[in-house]
Biotite code that builds the C-alpha atoms (Angstrom):
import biotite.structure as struc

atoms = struc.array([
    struc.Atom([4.994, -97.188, 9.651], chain_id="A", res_id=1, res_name="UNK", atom_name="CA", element="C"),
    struc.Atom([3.328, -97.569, 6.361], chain_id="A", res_id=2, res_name="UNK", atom_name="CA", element="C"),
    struc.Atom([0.470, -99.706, 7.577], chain_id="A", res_id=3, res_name="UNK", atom_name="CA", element="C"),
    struc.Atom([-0.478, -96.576, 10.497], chain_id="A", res_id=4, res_name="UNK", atom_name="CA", element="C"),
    struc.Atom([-0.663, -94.133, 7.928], chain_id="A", res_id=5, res_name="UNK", atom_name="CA", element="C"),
    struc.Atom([-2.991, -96.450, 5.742], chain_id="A", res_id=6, res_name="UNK", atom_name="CA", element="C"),
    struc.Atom([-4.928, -96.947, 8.659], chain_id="A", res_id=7, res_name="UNK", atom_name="CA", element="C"),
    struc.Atom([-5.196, -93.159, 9.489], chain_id="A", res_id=8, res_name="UNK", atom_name="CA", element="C"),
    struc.Atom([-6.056, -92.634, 5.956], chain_id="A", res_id=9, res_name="UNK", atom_name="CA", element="C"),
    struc.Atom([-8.701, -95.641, 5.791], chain_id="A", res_id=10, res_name="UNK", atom_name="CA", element="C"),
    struc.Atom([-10.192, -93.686, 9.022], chain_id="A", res_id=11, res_name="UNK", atom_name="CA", element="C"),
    struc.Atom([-10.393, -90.370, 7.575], chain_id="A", res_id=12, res_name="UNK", atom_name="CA", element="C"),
    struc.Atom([-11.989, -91.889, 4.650], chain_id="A", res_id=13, res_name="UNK", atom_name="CA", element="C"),
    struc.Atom([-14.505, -93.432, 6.874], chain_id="A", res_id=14, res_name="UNK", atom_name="CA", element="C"),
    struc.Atom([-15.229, -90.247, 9.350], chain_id="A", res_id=15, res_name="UNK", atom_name="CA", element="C"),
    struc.Atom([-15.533, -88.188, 6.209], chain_id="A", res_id=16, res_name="UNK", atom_name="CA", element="C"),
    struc.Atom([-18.033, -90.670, 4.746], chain_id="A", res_id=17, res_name="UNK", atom_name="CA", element="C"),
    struc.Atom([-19.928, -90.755, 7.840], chain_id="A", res_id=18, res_name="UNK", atom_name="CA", element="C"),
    struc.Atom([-20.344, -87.121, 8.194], chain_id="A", res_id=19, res_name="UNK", atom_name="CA", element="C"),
    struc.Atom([-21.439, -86.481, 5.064], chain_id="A", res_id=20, res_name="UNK", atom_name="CA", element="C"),
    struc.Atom([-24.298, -88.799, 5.270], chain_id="A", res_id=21, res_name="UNK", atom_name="CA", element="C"),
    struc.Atom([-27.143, -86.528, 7.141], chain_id="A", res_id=22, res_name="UNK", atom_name="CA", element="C"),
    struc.Atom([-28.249, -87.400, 10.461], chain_id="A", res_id=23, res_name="UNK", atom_name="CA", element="C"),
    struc.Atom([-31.744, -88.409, 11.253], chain_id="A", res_id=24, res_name="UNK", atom_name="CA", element="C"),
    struc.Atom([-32.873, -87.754, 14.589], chain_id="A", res_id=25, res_name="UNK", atom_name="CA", element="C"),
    struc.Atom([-36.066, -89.568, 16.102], chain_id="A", res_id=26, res_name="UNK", atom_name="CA", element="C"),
    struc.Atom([-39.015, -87.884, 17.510], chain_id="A", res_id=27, res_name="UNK", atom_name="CA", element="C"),
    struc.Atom([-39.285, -88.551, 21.195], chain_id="A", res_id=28, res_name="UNK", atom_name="CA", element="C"),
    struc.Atom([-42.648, -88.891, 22.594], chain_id="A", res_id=29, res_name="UNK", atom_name="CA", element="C"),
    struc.Atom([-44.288, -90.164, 25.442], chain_id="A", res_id=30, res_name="UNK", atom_name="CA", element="C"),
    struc.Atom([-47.453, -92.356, 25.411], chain_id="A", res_id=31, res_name="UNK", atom_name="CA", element="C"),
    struc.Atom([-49.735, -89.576, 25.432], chain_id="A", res_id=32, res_name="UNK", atom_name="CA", element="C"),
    struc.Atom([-47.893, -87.594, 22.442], chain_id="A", res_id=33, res_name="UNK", atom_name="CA", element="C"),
    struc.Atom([-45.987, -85.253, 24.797], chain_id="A", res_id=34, res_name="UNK", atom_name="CA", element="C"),
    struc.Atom([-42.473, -83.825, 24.527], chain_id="A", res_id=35, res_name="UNK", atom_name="CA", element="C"),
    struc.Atom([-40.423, -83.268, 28.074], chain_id="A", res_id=36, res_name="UNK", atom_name="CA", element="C"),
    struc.Atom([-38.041, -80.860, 28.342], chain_id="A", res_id=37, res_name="UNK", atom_name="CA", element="C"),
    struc.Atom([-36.218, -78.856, 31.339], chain_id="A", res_id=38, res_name="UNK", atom_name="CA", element="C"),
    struc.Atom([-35.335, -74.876, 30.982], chain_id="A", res_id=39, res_name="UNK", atom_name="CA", element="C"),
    struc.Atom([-33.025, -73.164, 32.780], chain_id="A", res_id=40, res_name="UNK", atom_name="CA", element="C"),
    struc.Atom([-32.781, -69.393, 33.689], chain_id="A", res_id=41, res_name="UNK", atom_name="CA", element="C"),
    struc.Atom([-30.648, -67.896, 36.582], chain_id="A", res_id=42, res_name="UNK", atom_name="CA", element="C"),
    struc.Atom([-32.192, -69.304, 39.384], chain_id="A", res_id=43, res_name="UNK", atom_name="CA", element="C"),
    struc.Atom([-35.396, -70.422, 37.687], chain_id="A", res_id=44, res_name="UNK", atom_name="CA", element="C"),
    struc.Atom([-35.915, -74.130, 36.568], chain_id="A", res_id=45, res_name="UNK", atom_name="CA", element="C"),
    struc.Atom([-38.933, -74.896, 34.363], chain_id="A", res_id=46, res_name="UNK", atom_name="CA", element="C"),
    struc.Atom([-40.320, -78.591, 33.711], chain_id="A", res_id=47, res_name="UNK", atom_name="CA", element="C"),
    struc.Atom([-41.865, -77.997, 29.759], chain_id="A", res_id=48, res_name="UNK", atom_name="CA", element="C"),
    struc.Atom([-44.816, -80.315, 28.532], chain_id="A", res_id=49, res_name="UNK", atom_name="CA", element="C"),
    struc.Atom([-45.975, -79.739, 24.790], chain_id="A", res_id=50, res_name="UNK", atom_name="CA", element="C"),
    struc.Atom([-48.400, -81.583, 22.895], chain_id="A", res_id=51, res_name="UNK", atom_name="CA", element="C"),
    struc.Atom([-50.671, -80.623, 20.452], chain_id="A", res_id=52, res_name="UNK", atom_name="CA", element="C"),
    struc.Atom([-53.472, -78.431, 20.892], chain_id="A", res_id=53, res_name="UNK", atom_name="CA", element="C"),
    struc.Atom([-54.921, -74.989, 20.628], chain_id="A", res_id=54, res_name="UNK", atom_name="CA", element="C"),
    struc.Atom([-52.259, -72.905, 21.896], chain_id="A", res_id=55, res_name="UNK", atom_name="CA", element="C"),
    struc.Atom([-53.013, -72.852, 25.306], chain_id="A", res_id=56, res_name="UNK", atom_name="CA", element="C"),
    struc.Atom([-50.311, -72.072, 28.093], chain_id="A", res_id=57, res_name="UNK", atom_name="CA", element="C"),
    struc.Atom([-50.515, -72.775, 32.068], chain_id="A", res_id=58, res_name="UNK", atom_name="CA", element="C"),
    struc.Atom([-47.835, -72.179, 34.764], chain_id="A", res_id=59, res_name="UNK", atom_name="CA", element="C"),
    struc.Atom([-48.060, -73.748, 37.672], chain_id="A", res_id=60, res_name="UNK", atom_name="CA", element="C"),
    struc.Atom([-51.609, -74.829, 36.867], chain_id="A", res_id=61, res_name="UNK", atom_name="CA", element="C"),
    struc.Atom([-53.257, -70.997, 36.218], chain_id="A", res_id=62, res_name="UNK", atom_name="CA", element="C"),
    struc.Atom([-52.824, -69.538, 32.588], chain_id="A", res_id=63, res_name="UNK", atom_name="CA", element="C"),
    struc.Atom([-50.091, -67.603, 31.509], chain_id="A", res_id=64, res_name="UNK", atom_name="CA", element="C"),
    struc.Atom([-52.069, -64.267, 31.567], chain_id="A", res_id=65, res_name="UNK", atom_name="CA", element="C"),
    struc.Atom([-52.622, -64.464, 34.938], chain_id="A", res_id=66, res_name="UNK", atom_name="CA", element="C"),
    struc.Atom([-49.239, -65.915, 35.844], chain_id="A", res_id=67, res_name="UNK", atom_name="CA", element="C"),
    struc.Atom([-47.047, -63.823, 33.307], chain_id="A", res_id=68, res_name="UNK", atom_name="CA", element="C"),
    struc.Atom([-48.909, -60.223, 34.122], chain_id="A", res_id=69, res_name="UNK", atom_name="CA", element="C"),
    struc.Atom([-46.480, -58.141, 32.021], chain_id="A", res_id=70, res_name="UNK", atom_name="CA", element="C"),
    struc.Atom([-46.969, -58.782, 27.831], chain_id="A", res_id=71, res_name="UNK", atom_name="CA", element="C"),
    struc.Atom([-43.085, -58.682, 26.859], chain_id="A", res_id=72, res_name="UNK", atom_name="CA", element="C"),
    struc.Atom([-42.949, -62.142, 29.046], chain_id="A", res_id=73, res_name="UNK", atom_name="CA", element="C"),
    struc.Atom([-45.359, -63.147, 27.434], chain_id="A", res_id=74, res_name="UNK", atom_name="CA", element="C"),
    struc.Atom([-43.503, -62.262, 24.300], chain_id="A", res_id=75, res_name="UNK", atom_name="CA", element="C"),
    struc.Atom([-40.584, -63.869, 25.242], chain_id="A", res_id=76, res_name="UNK", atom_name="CA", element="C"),
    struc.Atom([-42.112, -67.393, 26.259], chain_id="A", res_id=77, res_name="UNK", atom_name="CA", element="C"),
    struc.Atom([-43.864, -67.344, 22.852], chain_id="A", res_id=78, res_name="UNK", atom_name="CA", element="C"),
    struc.Atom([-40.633, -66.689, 20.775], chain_id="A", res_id=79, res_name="UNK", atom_name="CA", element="C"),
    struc.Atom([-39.968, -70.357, 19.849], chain_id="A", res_id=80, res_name="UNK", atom_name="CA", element="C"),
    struc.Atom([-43.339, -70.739, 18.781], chain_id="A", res_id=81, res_name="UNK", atom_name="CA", element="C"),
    struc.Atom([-43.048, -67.824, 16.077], chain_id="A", res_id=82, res_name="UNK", atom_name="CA", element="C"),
    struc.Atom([-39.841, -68.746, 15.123], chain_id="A", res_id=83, res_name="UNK", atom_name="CA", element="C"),
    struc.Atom([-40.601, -72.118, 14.192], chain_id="A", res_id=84, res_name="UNK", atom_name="CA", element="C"),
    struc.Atom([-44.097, -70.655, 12.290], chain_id="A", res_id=85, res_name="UNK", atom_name="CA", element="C"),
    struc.Atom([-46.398, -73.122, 15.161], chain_id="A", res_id=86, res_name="UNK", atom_name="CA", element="C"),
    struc.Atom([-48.326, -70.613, 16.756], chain_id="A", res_id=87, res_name="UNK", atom_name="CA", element="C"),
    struc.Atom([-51.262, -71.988, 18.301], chain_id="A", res_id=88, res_name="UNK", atom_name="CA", element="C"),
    struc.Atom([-50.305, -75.387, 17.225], chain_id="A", res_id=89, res_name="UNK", atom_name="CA", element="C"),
    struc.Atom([-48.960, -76.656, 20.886], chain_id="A", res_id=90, res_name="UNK", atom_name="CA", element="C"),
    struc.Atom([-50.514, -76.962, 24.279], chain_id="A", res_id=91, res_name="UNK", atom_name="CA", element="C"),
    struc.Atom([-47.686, -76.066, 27.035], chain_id="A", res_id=92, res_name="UNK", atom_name="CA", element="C"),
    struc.Atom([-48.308, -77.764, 30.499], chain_id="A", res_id=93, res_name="UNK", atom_name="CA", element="C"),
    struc.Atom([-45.329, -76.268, 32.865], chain_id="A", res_id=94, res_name="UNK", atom_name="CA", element="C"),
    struc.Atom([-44.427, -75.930, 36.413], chain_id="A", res_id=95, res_name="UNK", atom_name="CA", element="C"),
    struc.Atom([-41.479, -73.241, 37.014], chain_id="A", res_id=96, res_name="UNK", atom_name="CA", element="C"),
    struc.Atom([-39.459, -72.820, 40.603], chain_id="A", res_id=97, res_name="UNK", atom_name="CA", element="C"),
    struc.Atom([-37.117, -70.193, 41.706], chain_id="A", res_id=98, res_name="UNK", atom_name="CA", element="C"),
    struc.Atom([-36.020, -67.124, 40.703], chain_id="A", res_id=99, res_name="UNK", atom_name="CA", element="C"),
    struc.Atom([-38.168, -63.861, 39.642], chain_id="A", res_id=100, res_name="UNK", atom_name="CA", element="C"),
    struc.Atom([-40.786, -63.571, 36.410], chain_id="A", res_id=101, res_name="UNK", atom_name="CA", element="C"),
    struc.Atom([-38.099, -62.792, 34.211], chain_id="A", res_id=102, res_name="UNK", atom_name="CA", element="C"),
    struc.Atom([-35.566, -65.752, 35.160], chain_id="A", res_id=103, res_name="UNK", atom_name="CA", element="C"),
    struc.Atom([-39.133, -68.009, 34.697], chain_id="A", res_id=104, res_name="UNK", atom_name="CA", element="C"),
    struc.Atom([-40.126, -66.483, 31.367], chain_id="A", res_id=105, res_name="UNK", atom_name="CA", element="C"),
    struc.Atom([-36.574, -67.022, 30.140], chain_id="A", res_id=106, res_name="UNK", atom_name="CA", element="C"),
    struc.Atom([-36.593, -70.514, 31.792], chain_id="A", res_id=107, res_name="UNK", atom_name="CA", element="C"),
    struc.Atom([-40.071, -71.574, 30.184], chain_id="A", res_id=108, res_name="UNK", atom_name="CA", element="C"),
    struc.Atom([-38.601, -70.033, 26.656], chain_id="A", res_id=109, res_name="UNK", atom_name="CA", element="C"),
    struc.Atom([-35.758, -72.575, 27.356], chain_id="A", res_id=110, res_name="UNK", atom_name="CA", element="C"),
    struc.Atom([-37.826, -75.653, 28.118], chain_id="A", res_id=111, res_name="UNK", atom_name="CA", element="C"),
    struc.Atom([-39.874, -74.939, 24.911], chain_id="A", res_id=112, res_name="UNK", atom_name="CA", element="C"),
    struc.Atom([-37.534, -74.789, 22.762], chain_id="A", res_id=113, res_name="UNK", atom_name="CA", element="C"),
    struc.Atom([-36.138, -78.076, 23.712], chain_id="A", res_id=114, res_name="UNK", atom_name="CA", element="C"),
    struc.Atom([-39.159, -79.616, 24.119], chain_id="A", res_id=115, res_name="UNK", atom_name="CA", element="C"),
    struc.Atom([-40.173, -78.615, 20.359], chain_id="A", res_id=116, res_name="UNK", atom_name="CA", element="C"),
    struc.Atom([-36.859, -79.801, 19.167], chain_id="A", res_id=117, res_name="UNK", atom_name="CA", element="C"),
    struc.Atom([-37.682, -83.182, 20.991], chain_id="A", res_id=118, res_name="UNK", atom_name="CA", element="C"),
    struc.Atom([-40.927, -83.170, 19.611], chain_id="A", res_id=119, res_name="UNK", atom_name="CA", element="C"),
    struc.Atom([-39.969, -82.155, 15.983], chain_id="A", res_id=120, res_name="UNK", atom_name="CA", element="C"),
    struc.Atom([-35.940, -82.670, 15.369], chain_id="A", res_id=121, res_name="UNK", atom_name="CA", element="C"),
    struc.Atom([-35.914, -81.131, 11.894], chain_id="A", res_id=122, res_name="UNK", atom_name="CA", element="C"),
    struc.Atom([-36.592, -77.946, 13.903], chain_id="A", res_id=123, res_name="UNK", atom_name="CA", element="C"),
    struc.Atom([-33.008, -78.163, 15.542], chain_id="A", res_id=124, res_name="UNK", atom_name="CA", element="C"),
    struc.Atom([-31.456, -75.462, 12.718], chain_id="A", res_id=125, res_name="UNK", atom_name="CA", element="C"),
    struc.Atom([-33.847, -73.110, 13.110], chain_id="A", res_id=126, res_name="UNK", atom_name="CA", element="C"),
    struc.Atom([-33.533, -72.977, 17.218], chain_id="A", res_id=127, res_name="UNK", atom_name="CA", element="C"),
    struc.Atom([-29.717, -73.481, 16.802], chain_id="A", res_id=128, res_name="UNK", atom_name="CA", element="C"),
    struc.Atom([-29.393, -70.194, 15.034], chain_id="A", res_id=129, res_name="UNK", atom_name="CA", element="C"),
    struc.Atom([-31.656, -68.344, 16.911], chain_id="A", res_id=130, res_name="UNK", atom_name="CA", element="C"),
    struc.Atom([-29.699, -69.738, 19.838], chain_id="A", res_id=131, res_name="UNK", atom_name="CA", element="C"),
    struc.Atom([-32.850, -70.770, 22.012], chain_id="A", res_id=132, res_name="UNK", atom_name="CA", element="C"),
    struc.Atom([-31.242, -74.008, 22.319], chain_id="A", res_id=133, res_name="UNK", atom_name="CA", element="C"),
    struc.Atom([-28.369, -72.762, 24.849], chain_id="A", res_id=134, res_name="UNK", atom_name="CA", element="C"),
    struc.Atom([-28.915, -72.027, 28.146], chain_id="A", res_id=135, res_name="UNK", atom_name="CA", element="C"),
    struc.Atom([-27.866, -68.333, 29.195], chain_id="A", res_id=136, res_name="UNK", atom_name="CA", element="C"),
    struc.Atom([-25.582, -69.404, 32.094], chain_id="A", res_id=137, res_name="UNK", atom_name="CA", element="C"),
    struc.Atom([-25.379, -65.547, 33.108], chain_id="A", res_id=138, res_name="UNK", atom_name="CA", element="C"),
    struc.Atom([-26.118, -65.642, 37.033], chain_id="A", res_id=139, res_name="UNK", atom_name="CA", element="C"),
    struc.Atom([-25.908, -63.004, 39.602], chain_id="A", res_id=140, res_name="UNK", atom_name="CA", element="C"),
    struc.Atom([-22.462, -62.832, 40.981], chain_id="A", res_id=141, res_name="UNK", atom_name="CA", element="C"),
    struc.Atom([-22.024, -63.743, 44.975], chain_id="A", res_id=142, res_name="UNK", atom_name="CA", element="C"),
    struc.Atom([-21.023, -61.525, 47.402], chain_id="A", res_id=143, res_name="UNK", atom_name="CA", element="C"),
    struc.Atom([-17.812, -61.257, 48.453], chain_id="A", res_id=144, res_name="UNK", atom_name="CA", element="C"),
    struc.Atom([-16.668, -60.205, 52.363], chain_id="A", res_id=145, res_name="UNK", atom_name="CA", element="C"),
    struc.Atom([-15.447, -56.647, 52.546], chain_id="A", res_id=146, res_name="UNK", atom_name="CA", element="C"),
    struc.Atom([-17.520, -55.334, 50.036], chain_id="A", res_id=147, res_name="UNK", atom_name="CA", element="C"),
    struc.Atom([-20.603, -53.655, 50.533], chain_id="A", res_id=148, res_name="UNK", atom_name="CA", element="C"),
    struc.Atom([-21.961, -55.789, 47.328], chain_id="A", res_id=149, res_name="UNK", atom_name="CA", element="C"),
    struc.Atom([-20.298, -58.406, 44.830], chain_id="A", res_id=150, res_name="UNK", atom_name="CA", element="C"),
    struc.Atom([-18.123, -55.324, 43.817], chain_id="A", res_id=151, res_name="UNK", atom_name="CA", element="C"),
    struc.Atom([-19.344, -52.261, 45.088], chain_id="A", res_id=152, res_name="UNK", atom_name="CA", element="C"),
    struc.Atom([-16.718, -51.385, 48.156], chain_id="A", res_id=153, res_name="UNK", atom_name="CA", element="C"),
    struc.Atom([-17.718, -49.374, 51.374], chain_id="A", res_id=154, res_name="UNK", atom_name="CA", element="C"),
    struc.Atom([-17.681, -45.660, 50.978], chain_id="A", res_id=155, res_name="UNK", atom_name="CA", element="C"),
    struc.Atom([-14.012, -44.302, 51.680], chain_id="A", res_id=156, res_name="UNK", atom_name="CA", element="C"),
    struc.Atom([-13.405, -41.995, 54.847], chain_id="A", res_id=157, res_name="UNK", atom_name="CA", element="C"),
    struc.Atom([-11.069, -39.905, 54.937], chain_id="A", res_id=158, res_name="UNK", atom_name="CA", element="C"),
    struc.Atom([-11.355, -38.597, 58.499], chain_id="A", res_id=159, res_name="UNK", atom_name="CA", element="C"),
])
């Protein structure tokens, strides 16, 4: 019995050790200096591309102006730039499926962020906190039979 709790002990002491000593991530690029990521939004899924560059953005090869017509999407795809103070510092190469503009948008935001944090890892605490690292999981909810929506019933008779 003795010799478990030494070992247990001897563990601790080792997992505490090991925890305290900071973790180094690795940069993961591809031959051309690119970072991959995938985003996720309702029923949107974005493949992400960043490398360095001027700042430009295309969707599904046009630009995001023409793409992304409305300016608080393009607010929102630009977020993990401005958090991270690299505005202008990335190109973003991405093609998005499914969904509508603002499941994209939010899907693109996604990628990017973990495409940066692939790209840079000491960025992680920054897009941890801000919580652009986790996807929103939020989806419409199905319909169900017997109901007029997913919860809406059918209007009541009562003759």
């Amino acid at each position: 019995m003795a010799k478990k709790l030494e070992s247990l002990q001897e563990i601790k002491s080792a997992t505490t050790t090991k925890a305290e000593a900071p973790v180094t991530r690795k940069a993961n690029k591809d031959k051309l200096g690119r970072s991959y990521a995938t985003g996720k939004r309702k029923d949107a899924v974005a493949r992400v591309w960043i490398m360095p560059g001027k700042g430009n953005i295309t969707v599904n090869d046009k630009n995001i102006d023409t793409y992304f017509a409305r300016p608080v999407l393009k607010m929102i795809i630009n977020q993990p730039f401005e958090i991270t103070n690299r505005v202008n510092e990335f190109d973003v190469v991405c093609t998005v499926k499914g969904g509508g503009l603002s499941g994209q948008a939010g899907a693109i935001k996604h990628g990017i962020s973990k495409a940066l944090n692939e790209y840079e890892p000491e960025l992680r605490s920054v897009l941890k906190q801000a919580g652009f690292l986790t996807r929103d999981d939020r989806v419409v909810e199905r319909k169900k039979y017997g109901k007029a929506k997913a919860r809406r019933s059918y209007q009541f008779s009562k003759r």
